[in-house]
Structure formats: structure tokens, C-alpha cells
FIVOMAR-264093 format. One record per residue (C-alpha): residue number from 1; z, y, x. Coordinates in Angstrom, 1 decimal. Example, Ala and Ser with C-alpha at 12.3 -4.5 7.8 and 13.67 -1.06 7.14 Angstrom:
<pts>
  num      zz      yy      xx
    1     7.8    -4.5    12.3
    2     7.1    -1.1    13.7
</pts>
This chain:
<pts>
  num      zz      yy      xx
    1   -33.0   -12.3    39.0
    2   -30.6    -9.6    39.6
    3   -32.8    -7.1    37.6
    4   -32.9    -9.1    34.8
    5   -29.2    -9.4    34.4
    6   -28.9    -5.5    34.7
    7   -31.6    -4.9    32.0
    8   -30.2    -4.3    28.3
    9   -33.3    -5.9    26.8
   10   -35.2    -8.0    30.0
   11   -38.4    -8.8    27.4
   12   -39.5    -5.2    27.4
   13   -38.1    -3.4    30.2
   14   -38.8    -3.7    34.1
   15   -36.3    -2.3    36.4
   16   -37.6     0.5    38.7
   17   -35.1     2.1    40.5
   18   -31.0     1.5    40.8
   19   -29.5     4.9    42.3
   20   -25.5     5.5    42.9
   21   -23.6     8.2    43.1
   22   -20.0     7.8    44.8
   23   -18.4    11.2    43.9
   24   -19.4    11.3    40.3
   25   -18.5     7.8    40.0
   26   -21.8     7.1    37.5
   27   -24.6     4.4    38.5
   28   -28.2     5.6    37.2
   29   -30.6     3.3    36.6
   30   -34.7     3.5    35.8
   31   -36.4     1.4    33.9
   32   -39.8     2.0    31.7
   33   -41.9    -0.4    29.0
   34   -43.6    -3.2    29.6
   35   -45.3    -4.2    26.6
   36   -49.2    -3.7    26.3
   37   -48.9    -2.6    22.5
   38   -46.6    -1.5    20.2
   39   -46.2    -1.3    16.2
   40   -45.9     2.1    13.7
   41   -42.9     1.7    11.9
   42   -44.1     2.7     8.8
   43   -47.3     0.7     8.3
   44   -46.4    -2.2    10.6
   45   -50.2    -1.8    12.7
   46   -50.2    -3.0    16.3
   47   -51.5     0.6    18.5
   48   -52.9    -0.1    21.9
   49   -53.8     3.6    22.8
   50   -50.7     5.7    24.4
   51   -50.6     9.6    23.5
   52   -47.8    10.3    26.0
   53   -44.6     9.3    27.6
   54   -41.1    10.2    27.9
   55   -37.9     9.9    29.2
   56   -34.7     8.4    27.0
   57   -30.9     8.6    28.3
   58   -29.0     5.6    27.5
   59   -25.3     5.0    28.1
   60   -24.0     2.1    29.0
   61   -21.1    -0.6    29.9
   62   -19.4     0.5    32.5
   63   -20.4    -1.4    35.7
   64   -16.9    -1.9    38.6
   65   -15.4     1.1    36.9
   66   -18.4     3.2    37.6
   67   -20.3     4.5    34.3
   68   -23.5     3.4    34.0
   69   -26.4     5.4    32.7
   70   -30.0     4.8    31.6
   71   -33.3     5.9    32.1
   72   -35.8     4.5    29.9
   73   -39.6     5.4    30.3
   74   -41.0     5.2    26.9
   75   -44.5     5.8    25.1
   76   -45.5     7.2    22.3
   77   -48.5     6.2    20.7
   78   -51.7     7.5    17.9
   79   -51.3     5.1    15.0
   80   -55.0     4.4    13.9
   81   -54.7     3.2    10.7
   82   -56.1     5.9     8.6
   83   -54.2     5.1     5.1
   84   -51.2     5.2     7.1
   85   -48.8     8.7     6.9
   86   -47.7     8.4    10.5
   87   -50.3     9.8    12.9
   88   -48.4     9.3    16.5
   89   -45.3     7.4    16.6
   90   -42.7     6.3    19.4
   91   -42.1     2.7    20.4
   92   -39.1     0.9    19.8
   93   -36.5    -0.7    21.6
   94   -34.5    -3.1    19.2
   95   -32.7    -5.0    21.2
   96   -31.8    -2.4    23.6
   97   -30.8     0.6    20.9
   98   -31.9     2.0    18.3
   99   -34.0     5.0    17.4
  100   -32.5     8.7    18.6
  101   -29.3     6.8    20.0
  102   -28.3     7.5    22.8
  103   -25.6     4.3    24.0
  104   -27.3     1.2    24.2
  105   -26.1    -1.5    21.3
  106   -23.7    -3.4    23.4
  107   -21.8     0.0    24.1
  108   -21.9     0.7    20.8
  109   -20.3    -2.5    19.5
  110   -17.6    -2.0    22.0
  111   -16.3     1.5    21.0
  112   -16.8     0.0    17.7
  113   -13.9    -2.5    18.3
  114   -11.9    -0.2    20.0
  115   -12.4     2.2    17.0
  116   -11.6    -0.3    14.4
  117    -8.2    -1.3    16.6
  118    -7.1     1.8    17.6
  119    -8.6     4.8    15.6
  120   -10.5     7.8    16.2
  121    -8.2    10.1    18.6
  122    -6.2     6.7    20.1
  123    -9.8     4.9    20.2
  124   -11.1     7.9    22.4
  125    -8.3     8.2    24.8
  126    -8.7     4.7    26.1
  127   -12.5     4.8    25.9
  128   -11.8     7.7    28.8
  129   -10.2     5.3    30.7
  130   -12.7     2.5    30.0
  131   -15.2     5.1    31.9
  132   -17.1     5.3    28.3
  133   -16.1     9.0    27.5
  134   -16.5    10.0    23.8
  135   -14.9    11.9    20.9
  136   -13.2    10.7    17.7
  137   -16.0    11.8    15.7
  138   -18.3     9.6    16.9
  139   -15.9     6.8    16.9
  140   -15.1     7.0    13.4
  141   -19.0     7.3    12.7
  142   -19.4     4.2    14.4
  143   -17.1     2.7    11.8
  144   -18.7     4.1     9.1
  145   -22.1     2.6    10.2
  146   -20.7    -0.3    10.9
  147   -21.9    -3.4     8.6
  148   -18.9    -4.7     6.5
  149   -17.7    -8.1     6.7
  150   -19.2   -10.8     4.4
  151   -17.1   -11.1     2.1
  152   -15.6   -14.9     1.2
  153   -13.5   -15.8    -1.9
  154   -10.2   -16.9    -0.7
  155    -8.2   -19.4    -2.4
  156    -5.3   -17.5    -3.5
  157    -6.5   -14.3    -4.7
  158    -4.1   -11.5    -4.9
  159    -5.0    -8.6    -7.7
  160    -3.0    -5.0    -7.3
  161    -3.8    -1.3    -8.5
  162    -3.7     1.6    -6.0
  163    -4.5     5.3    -7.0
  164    -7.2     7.1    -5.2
  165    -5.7     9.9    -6.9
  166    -2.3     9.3    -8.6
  167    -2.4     9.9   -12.1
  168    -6.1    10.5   -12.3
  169    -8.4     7.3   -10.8
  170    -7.2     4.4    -9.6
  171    -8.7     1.3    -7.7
  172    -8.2    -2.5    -7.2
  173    -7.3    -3.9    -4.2
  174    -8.1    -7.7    -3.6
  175    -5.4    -9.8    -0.7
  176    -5.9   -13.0     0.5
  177    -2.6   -13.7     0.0
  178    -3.2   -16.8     2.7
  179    -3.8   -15.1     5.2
  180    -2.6   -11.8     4.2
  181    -5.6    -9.4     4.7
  182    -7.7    -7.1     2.2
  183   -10.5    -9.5     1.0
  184   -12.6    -5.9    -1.2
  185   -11.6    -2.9    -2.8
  186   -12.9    -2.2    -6.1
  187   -13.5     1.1    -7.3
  188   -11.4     0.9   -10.8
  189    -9.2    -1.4   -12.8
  190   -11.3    -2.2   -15.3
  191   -11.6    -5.8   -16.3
  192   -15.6    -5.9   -16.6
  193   -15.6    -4.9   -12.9
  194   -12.6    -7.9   -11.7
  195   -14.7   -10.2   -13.7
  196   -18.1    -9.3   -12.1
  197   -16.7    -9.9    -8.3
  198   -14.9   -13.2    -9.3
  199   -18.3   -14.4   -11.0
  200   -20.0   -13.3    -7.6
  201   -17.1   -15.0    -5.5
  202   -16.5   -18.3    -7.1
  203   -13.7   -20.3    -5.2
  204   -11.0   -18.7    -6.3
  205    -8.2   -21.5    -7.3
  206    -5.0   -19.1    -8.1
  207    -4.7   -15.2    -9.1
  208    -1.3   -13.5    -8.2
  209    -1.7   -10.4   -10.4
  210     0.3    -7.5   -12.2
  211     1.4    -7.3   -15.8
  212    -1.9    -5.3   -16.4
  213    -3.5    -6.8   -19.5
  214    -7.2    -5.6   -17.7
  215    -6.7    -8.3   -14.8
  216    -5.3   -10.8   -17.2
  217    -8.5   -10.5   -19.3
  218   -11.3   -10.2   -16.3
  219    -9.4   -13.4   -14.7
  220    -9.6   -15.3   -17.6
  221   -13.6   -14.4   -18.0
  222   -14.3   -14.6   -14.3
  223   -12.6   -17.2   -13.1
  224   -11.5   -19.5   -16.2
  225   -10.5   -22.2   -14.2
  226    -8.2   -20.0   -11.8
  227    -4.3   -20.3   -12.2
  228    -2.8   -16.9   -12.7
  229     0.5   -16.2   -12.3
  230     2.7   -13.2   -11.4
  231     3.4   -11.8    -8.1
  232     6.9   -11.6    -6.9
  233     7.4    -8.3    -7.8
  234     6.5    -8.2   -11.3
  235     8.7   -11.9   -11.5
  236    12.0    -9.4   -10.7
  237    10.5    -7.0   -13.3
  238    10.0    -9.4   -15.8
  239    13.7   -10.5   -15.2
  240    15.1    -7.0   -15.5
  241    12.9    -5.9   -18.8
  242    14.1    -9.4   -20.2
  243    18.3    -8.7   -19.6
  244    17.4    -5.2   -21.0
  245    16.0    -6.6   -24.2
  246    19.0    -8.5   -24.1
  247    21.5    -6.8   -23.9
  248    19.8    -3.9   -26.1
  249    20.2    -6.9   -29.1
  250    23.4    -7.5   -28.1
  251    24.8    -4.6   -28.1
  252    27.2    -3.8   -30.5
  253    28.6    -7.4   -29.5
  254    29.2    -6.0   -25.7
  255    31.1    -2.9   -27.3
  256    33.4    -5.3   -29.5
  257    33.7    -6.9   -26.7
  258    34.7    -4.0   -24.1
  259    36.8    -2.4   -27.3
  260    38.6    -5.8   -27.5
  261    39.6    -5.9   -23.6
  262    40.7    -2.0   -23.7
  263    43.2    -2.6   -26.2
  264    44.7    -5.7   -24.9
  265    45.1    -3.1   -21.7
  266    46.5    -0.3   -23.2
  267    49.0    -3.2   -24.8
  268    50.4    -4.6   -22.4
  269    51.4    -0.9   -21.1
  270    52.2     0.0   -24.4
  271    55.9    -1.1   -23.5
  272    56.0     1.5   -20.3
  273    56.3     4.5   -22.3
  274    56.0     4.9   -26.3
  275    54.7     8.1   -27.4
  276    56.4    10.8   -29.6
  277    55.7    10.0   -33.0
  278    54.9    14.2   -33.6
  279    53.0    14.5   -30.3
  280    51.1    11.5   -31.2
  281    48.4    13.2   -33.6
  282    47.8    16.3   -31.4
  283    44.6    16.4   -29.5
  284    45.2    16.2   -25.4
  285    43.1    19.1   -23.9
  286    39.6    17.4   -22.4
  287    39.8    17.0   -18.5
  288    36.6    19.2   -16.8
  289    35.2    15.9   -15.9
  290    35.8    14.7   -19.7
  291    33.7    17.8   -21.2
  292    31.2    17.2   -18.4
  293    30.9    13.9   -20.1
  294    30.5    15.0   -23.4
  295    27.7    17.8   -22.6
  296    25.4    14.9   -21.2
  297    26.3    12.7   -23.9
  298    25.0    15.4   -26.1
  299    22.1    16.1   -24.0
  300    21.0    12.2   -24.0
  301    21.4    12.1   -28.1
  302    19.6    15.4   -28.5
  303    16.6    14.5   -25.8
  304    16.5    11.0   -27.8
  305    16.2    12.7   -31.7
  306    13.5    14.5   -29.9
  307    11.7    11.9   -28.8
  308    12.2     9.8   -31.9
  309    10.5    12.7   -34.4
  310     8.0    13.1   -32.0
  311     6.9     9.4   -31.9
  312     7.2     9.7   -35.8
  313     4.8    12.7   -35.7
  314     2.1    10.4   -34.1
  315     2.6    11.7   -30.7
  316     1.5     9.9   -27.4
  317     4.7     8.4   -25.3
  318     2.8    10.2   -22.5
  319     2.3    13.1   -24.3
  320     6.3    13.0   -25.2
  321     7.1    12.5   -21.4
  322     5.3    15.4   -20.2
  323     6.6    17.9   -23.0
  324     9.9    16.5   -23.2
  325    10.1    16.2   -19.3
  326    11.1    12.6   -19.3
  327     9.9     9.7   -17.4
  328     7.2     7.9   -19.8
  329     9.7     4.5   -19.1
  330    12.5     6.4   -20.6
  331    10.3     7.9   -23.2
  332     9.4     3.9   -24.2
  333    13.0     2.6   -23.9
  334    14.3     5.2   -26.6
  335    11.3     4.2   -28.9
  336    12.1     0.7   -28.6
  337    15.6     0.9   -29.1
  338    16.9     0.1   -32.8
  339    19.0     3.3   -32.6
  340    20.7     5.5   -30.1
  341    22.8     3.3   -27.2
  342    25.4     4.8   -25.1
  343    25.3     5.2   -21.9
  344    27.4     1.9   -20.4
  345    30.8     3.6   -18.5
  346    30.9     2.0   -14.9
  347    33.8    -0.3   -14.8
  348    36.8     0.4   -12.6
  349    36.1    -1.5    -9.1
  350    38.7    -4.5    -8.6
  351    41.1    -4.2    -5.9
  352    42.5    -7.3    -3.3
  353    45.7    -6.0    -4.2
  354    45.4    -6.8    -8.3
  355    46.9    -9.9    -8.1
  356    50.4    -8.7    -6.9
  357    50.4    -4.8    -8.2
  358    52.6    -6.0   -11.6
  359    55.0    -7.2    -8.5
  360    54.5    -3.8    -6.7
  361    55.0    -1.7    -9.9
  362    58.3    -3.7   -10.7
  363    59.8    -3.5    -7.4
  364    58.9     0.2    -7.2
  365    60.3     0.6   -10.7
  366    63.7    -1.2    -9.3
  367    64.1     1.3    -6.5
  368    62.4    -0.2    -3.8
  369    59.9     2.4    -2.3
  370    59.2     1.8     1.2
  371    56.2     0.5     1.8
  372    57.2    -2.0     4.6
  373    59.6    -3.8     3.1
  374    57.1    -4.4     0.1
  375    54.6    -5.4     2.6
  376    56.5    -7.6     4.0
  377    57.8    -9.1     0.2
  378    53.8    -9.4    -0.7
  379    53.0   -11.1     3.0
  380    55.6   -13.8     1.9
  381    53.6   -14.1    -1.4
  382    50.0   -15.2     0.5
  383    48.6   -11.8     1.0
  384    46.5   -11.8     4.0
  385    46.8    -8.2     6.5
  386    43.3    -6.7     5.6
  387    45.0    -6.8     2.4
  388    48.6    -5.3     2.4
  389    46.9    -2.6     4.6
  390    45.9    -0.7     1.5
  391    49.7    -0.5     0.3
</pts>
């Protein structure tokens, strides 16, 4: 009874000898074939009559922390069909492992887990200490001939692009976005190929997908009845390209606007000081940081001229991006804009001290320039310390 437990395939095999070596820490164990026959494996004939034997080396499970290792007596045998090709062929073991291997199947499925969990150079470490020594290489070819899972069509079906080679090919990658895991990877992003594998996968009762108009159009053929909507990601872009149509339409309003609130400023200051009536009309000298300004603003207009008479010519926009060295976004914003827009100036950041700096400026304009007493004048007015600590 013992025997049979120990044999990788009891049905052909018959235990002949168990030996143990203490030092080496490895268990070898004989075994030879049992079977009176055995079938070619190309023409399927049963073949009674043995040409010769020999020995196979199998590894195995580790037994008590000692490695375990097979020797399997096996026959080969004269095929005598005459219309077959094969004239003397070696029996089979199946169940136990298959042709020229030289681990038995169960060993082989375990480095295979450990392979698909930890990876080739991580995955060979611990098989060390699992007393099943072997390299990388084999571990990641034990992956490779692994059988892929059968794949399932989830519910919610997620549908994003990935570049095998950015810029050149690209790929589809399919999430069940239930359970978060890669359901199949498709080789392109075409919509005859997303339409195929949701005809072959029916199920499918929602599609979270990209703005691409190729999964749009192989969802709708594939899976008509499937919900699509857009992932999260694209929502937020949807959002942003929607405030910048926006604001592009509404932009000579926002300028009235900005023009309107700069002048009401400069009026109420207007009071402060009133300028020479001679040194009123002459031109102040540009600041460095003014004329730094003004060299990118004429970079911008010049780059978008550029890209306008280009477009005009019947250029590409990603022909324009890579002569013009712009991003093909930018390239598309300047064609889509109804004329040149200026560059928004970032708004001065507000200050917890706004609400009592006309207070500050009068009492500093009266004489009053010591910074404690005005702290403590503002303190009686509600300001709170994290405050009247930037005074």
C-alpha cells in the first residue's frame, strides 16, 4: 500500500527499490513498466514486441525535506505496422510526465505556481529552499507552456489601449473591472478584432471604455445590448475638454471682464498719487521679467501663425507637431481656436491679511510703523495669531 502512494502513476509503474542517502539529502527510488503492450504515437497500433530498455531520471516532490529522485525502467518497442513512418518507438508515461521531461507532472505544476507568483530569479531562489533546485529559465519556460486560463466574459467589461511599442503598435487590454484582473489582451485596437472577442464571449452587460471611436464602434457590433459608458478617467477629461471649449467661446467676455476689475483697482488707488501730466505719455522702461514676457508672447503668436498656414497648406496635425516640435494636443488646440488667445496671467494669490490691509496702509500712512502696536490694533479687530503673524 505504501508503494502505491510513492508511485507518480501506480497503473503502470511497480516499485522496485527505495534507496536513501543521508549526506546528500536526496531519496532515489526504482521503478520500471508494467504494462504488457504499449501504442506508437504516431499511428496509434498496440506493439507487443520490446526492442530494448532504458533508464529515465525523474525529479520529484520533495519527500521530509529530502529531494526525491526517479528511476524509471522503460521499453522501447518495433512498431509493426508497415504503412506507419515510425519503425521503433518509446512508451509513454502520461500520467507520470511527459516525453524527454525530466520532473514528473506534479513537480512541474508546482514550480509552475511558484513561477507565476514569484517570477523567474525570485521563483528559483525559493525553489532552492523547497529542495526542488532549478534556474529561472526553466521557470519562465514552464510559464510559457503553461495552458492559459479559459477565458469567461465578465459582466463589466473594461476596454483600454496599451502600446507594445509606443508610437508604433498598440494593443487592447480587457479588465474585469469586478474583480479587477486582466480578462485577454488583444493584439491591436481595431474595432473588427473587439467586436470578434465580444461575439465569442457573450455576457457582457456593461463596457467601461476610452473616447476611442474603434471601441465605441466594435462595442456597438459585438455586444449591442451592452451599456457603454466612460471610465473615470476619460469622465475628468471630458470635464476639462468641455471648460476649455468654454471658456475658449467665452473669451473675449473673461477679458472684458478681467479689464473691468483692473481698472476699478487702479481707481481706487488712483487718489494715492496722480501722475505728472508730462511724464504721463512717456514709456516706463520694460522690467527684465516684462521683456521676458513679451519674447514668449511672441514666440506663442509666431509658433501659432505657423501652425495655422500649415494646417491651411493641408498638412497632418501630426505632421505639424513633429516639424513644428509641439505636442500634437497643442498643435489641435491652436487649429480649433477661432483666433490667437493669450496666455491667462496667474492671478495674485489672496492674503488672510486682505481684509484689514486698507486699515494697515492708513495707520502706516498716519505715522504708526511698529508692527506691534498694529498687531495688536488688528487683534482687537478679529484677526486670529496665524494671521497677524505675517505683519
Amino acid at each position: 500500500m505504501a508503494s502505491v502512494l510513492l508511485l507518480p502513476d501506480p497503473t503502470v509503474l511497480a516499485l522496485l527499490d527505495v534507496e536513501v542517502n543521508e549526506e546528500a539529502k536526496i531519496i532515489t527510488a526504482t521503478a520500471k513498466t508494467t504494462s504488457k503492450e504499449a501504442h506508437c504515437p504516431v499511428c496509434g497500433h498496440a506493439a507487443d514486441r520490446v526492442h530494448s530498455r532504458y533508464v529515465r531520471t525523474l525529479a520529484d516532490l520533495p519527500c521530509s525535506g529530502q529531494r526525491v529522485r526517479w528511476l524509471v525502467q522503460v521499453r522501447r518497442f518495433w512498431c509493426e505496422n508497415t504503412a506507419c513512418s515510425r519503425t521503433i518507438f518509446t512508451e509513454r508515461l502520461p500520467v507520470c510526465a511527459p516525453a524527454h521531461a525530466r520532473r514528473t507532472v506534479q513537480q512541474a505544476a508546482v514550480l509552475c505556481e511558484v513561477a507565476f507568483a514569484l517570477g523567474g530569479k525570485a521563483g528559483s531562489r525559493i525553489a532552492r529552499l523547497l529542495n526542488m533546485e532549478t534556474s529561472h529559465d526553466t521557470l519562465l519556460r514552464l510559464m510559457q507552456r503553461s495552458e492559459p486560463p479559459v477565458v469567461t466574459a465578465p459582466r463589466i467589461l473594461g476596454l483600454d489601449d496599451f502600446a507594445w511599442k509606443k508610437g508604433h503598435r498598440w494593443g487592447t487590454l480587457l479588465i474585469d473591472q469586478e474583480t479587477h484582473k486582466v480578462v485577454d489582451v488583444l493584439p491591436d485596437r481595431e474595432a473588427e478584432t473587439v467586436t470578434r472577442w465580444l461575439v465569442d464571449h457573450p455576457g457582457v452587460e456593461v463596457i467601461s471604455r476610452d473616447r476611442a471611436g474603434a471601441y465605441a464602434d466594435g462595442a456597438r457590433k459585438g455586444a449591442p445590448q451592452a451599456q457603454q459608458i466612460a471610465d473615470r478617467f476619460h469622465l475628468l477629461v471630458n470635464l476639462h475638454s468641455a471648460m476649455v471649449r468654454l471658456f475658449e467661446r467665452k473669451h473675449e467676455i473673461l477679458k472684458q471682464v478681467v479689464t473691468k476689475e483692473q481698472a476699478q483697482n487702479k481707481g481706487t488707488a488712483s487718489h494715492c498719487s496722480e501722475p505728472d501730466a508730462q511724464g504721463k505719455d512717456e514709456p516706463k522702461p520694460l522690467t527684465p521679467t516684462e521683456a521676458q514676457r513679451q519674447a514668449r508672447h511672441a514666440r506663442r503668436k509666431n509658433r501659432y501663425e505657423e501652425v495655422i498656414k500649415l494646417h491651411e497648406q493641408g498638412m497632418s496635425q501630426a505632421a505639424i507637431a513633429t516639424l513644428v516640435g509641439l505636442n500634437r494636443n497643442t498643435v489641435h488646440s491652436y487649429i480649433q481656436a477661432p483666433e490667437f488667445l493669450e496666455q491667462a496671467r496667474s492671478s495674485r494669490h489672496k492674503s488672510k491679511l486682505d481684509p484689514y490691509k486698507d486699515y494697515l496702509h492708513q495707520r502706516f500712512a498716519e505715522g504708526q510703523q511698529n508692527v506691534t502696536h498694529l498687531i495688536a490694533e488688528i487683534r482687537e479687530q478679529g484677526c486670529a495669531r496665524e494671521q497677524y503673524d505675517r505683519v
